[in-house]
C-alpha distance (Angstrom), angle and dihedral (degrees) to the residues before:
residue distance angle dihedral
X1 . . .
X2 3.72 . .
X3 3.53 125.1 .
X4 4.13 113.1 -114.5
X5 3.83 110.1 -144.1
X6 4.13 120.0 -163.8
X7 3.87 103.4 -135.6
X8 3.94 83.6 -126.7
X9 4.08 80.7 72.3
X10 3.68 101.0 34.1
X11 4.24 88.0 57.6
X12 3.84 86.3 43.9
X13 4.30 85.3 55.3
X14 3.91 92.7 53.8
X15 3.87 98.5 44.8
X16 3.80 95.0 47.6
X17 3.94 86.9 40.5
X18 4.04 89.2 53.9
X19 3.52 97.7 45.4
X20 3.56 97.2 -110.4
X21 4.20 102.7 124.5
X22 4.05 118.8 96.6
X23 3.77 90.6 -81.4
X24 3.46 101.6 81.8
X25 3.84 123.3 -168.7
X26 4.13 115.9 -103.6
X27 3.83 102.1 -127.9
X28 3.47 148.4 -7.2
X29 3.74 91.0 -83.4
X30 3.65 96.4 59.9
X31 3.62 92.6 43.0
X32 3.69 95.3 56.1
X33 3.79 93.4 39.1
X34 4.40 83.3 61.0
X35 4.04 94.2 35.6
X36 3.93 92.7 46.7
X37 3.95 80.3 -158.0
X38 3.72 142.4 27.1
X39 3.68 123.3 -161.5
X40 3.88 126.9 -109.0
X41 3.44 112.6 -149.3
X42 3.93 118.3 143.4
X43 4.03 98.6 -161.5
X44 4.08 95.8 129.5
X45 4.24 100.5 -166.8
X46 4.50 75.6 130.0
X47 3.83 101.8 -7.9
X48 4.19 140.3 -50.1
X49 3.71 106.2 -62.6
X50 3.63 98.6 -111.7
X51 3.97 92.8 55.5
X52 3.71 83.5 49.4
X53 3.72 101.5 45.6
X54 4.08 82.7 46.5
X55 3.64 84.7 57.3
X56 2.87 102.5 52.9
X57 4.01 93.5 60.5
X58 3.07 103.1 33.0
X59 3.46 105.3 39.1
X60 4.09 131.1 -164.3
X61 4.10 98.9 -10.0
X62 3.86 87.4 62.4
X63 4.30 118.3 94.2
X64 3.93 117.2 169.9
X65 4.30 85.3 -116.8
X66 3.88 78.9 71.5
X67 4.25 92.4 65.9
X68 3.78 91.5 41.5
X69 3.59 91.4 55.1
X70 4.01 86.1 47.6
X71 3.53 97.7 58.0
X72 3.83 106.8 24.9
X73 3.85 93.4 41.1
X74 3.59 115.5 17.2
X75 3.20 96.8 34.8
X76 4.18 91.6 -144.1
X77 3.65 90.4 122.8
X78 3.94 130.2 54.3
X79 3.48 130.9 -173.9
X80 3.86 121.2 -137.7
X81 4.41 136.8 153.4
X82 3.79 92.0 -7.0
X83 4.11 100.3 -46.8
X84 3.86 142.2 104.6
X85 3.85 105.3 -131.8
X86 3.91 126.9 168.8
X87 3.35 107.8 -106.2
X88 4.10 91.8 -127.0
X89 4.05 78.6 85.8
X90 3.25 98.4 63.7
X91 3.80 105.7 102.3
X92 4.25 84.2 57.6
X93 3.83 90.8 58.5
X94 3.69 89.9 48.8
X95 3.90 100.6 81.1
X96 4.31 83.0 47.9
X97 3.75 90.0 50.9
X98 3.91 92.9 47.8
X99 4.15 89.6 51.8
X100 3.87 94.3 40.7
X101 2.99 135.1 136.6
X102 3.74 94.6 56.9
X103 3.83 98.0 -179.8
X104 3.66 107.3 94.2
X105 3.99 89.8 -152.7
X106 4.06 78.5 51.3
X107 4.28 96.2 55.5
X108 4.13 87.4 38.6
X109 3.72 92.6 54.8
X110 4.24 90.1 45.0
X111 3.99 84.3 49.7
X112 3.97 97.3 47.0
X113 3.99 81.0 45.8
X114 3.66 103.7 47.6
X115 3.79 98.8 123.6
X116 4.41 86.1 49.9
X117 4.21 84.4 54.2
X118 3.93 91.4 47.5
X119 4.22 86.4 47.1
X120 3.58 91.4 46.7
X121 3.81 101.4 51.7
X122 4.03 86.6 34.9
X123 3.82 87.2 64.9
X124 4.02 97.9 42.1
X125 3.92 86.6 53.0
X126 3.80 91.3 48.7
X127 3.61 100.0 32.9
X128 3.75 103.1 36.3
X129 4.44 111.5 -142.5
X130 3.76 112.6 5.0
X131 4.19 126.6 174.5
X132 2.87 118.2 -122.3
X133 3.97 89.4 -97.4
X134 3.75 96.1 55.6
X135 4.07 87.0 66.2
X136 3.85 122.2 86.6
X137 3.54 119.9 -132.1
X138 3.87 102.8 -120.2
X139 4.25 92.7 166.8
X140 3.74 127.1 147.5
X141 3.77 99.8 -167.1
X142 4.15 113.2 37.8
X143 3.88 108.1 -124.7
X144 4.18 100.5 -108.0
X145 3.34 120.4 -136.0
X146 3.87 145.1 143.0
X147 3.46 96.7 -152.5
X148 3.89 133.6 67.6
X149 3.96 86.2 -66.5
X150 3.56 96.1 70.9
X151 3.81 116.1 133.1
X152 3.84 89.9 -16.6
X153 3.59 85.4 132.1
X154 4.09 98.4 164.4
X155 3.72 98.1 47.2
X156 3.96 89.1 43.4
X157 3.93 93.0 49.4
X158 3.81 89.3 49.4
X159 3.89 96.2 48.3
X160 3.86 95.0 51.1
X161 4.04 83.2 46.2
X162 3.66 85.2 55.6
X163 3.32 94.7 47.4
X164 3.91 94.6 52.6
X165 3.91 86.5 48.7
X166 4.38 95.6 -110.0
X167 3.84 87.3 117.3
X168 3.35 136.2 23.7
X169 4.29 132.9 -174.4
X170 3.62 104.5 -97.0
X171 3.74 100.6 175.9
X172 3.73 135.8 3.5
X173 4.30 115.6 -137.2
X174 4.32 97.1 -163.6
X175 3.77 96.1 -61.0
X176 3.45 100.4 -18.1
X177 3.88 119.5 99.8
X178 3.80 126.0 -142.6
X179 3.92 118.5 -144.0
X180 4.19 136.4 -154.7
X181 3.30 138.0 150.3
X182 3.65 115.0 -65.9
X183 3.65 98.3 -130.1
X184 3.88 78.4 72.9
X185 3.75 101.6 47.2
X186 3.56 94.7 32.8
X187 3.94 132.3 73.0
X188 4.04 115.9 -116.5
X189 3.83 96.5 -112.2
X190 3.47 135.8 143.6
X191 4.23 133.2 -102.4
X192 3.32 125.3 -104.2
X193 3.93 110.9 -137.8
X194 3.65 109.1 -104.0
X195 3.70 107.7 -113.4
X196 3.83 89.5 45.4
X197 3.91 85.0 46.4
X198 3.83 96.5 48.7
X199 3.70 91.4 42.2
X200 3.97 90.8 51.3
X201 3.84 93.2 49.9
X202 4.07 97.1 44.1
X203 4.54 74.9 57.7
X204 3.43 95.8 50.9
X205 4.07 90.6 36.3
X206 3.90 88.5 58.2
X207 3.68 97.3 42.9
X208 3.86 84.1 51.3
X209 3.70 87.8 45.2
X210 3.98 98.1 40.1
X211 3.91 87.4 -161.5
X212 3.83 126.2 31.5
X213 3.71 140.5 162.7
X214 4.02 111.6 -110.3
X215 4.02 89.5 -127.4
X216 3.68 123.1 -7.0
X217 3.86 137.1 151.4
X218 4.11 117.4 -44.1
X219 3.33 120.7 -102.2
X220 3.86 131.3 -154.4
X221 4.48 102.1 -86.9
X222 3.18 124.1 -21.6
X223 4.28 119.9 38.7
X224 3.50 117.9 -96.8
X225 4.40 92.0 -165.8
X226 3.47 119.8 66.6
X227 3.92 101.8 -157.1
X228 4.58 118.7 -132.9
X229 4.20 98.5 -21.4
X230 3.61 124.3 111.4
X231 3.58 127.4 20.7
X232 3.65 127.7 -45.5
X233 3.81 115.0 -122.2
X234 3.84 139.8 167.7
X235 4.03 122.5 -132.5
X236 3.66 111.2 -143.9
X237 3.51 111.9 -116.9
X238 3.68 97.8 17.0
X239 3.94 124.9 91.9
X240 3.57 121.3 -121.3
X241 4.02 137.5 24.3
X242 4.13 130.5 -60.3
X243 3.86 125.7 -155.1
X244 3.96 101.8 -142.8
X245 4.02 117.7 -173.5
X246 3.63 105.7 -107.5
X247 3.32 94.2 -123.4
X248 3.34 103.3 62.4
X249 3.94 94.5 56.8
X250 4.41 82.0 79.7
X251 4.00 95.9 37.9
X252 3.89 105.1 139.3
X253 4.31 86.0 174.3
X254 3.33 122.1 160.2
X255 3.73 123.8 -77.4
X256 3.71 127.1 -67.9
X257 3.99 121.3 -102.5
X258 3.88 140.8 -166.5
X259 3.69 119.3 -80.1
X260 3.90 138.0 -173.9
X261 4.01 95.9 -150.2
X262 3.58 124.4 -153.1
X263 4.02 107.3 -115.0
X264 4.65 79.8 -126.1
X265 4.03 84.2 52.6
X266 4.09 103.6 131.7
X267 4.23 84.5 -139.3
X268 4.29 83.3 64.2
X269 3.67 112.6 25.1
X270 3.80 99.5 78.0
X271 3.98 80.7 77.1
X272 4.26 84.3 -173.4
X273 3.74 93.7 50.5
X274 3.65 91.6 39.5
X275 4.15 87.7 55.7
X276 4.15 88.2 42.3
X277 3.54 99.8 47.5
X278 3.79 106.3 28.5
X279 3.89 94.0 20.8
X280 4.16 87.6 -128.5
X281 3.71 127.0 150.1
X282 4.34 116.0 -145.0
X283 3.14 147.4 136.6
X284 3.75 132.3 163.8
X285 3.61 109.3 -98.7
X286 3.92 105.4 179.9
X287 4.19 79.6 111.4
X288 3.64 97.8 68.3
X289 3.74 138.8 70.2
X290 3.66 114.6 -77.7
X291 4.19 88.4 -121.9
X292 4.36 87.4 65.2
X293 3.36 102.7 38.8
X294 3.49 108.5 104.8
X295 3.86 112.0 177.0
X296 4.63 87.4 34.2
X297 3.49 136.0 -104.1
X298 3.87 103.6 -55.6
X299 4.38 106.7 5.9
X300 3.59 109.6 -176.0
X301 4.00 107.7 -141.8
X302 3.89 105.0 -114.2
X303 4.00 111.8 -141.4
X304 3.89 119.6 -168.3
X305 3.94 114.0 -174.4
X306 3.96 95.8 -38.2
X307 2.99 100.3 -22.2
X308 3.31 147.5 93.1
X309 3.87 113.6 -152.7
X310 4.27 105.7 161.4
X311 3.74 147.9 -5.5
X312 3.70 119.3 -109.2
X313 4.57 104.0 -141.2
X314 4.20 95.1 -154.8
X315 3.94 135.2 141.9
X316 3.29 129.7 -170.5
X317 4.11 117.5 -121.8
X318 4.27 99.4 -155.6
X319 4.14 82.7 -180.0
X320 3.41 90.8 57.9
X321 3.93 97.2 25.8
X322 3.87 97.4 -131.4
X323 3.16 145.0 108.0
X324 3.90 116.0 -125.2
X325 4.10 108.5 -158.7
X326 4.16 99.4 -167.3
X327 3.84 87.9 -178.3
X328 4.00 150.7 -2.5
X329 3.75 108.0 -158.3
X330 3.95 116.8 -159.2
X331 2.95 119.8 -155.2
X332 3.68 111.9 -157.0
X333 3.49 120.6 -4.1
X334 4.07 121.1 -38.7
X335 3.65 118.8 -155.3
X336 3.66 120.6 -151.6
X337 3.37 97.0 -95.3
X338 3.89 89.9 56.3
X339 3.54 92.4 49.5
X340 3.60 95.0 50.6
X341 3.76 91.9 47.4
X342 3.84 95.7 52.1
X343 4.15 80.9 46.8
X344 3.48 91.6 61.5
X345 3.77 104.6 43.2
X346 3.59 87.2 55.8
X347 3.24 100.7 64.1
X348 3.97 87.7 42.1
X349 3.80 81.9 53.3
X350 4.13 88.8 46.0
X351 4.05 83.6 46.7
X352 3.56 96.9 59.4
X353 3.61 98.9 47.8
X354 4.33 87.2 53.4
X355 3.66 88.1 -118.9
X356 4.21 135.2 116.5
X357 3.88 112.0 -118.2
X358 3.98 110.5 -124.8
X359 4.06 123.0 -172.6
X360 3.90 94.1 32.3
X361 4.20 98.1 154.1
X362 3.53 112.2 -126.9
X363 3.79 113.8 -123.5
């Protein structure tokens, strides 16, 4: 027989899951080690998503100096296809690395370029970390593209190397990544088989998830289903069948809180699940013209307890050092209490980023 979940019970699942209840996680180690991965995004209208989704967990004690030390010192954090992920994963990943790139235009371009791949990694070796600028493009066949990839035939060559595990990210200047061979950034560990690897990570991703559909839709990176594990469940209300991590079915955590989400946050960027599960409508809108957006250019999804009840349209002016909330849309009703909360993480929010918050509506 399959278990009948209230939604009341399936929100409280994915907030305790991400991290987001009272008992917040200690460092960025712990975090990542619950998350599995954390988004990197560098669009700054408040701060680069994975500052803000460490934030959000973490709370005051956390600075973005904190993850540079993690990956370019400690060496707890790596950085690989677009995430944050503590480095104690690594043997999982290697199996994906080995099969990468999966694009067959991707491995024909790497085998018309061969000689451009042996140049590259000759230069690393000699060189030690190089950006992307400080490597000459030695290519035989341009990388194609229509998009914002086209003919960017250095940064493309040392993505896909990343991908395959040759190079890795060892430091980050502002925007800017730094490159070297892997065997330097990464520890000498062994691989994980790839079934056993998959099957570890879809554990980990469900945990991190607390409830997730077996198969559903793919998403841009990581996975967002997590295939047979866990235990099956039913959501009143909503069609179809949920894995949940077994675990979570007996969490007494601590109580929920507010948050000001990242629009990357893992709890949010499932937009179907998010509508399912916490019946909210988003999407980020920063893509289309001011006169149909109608949340603003960069909301952040506002959580209270489980739930989340509005979208928060701020940006932070460092010139000016403020930031300027235009709007905090409710949805539903807001009792004082709400309001007040919202108020206050705000200008914890405004805090953080060293600046004064302006435009805050009074209640």
């Amino acid at each position: 027989m399959t278990l009948r979940l209230h939604p009341a019970d399936a929100r409280r699942i994915a907030v305790r899951a991400q991290r987001l209840d009272d008992d917040r996680p200690a460092d960025i180690v712990e975090t990542l080690d619950a998350l599995v991965v954390v988004n990197i995004d560098p669009t700054a209208a408040i701060a680069p998503s994975a500052d803000h989704i460490l934030w959000s967990r973490i709370g005051w004690p956390y600075q973005p100096a904190d993850l540079a030390r993690a990956v370019e010192v400690d060496r707890t954090v790596f950085e690989w296809s677009g995430y944050y992920r503590p480095m104690a994963d690594l043997p999982l990943y290697r199996a994906r690395m080995a099969a990468s790139p999966a694009s067959a235009q991707a491995r024909e371009w790497l085998q018309l370029n061969a000689a451009f791949r042996d140049d590259v990694l000759a230069r690393l070796a000699a060189e030690g970390a190089l950006a992307t600028g400080d490597i000459p493009d030695t290519s035989a066949v341009p990388w194609a593209s229509t998009g914002w990839t086209d003919a960017k035939n250095v940064s493309r060559m040392l993505e896909l190397l990343a991908l395959r595990g040759e190079v890795a990210v060892s430091k980050r200047r502002g925007r800017e990544r730094v490159w070297d061979l892997a065997e330097r950034v990464f520890p000498d560990d062994s691989e994980v088989p790839a079934s056993e690897a998959e099957r570890i990570l879809a554990e980990r991703r469900l945990r991190a998830l607390g409830i997730a559909r077996a198969s559903t839709t793919a998403l841009p990176g990581e996975p967002a289903d997590v295939g047979e594990i866990g235990v099956e469940v039913e959501v009143e209300g909503v069609a179809g069948r949920w894995r949940v991590d077994p675990e979570a079915l007996d969490d007494a955590a601590a109580p929920g809180r507010v948050a000001l989400l990242s629009p990357f946050d893992r709890l949010v960027f499932d937009r179907k699940r998010a509508r399912e599960i916490f019946d909210f409508e988003y999407i980020v809108e920063m893509y289309k013209p001011a006169a149909q957006r109608r949340w603003g250019y960069f909301a952040l999804p506002i959580l209270v307890g489980d739930d989340l009840v509005g979208k928060l349209d701020a940006r932070v002016d460092r010139k000016a050092g403020v930031l300027r909330v235009n709007a905090v849309h409710e949805d539903g009703a807001w009792d004082d209490d709400d309001r007040d909360a919202v108020h206050a993480e705000v200008r914890e929010l405004a805090a953080w980023l060293g600046a004064e918050v302006v435009g805050l509506p009074e209640r």
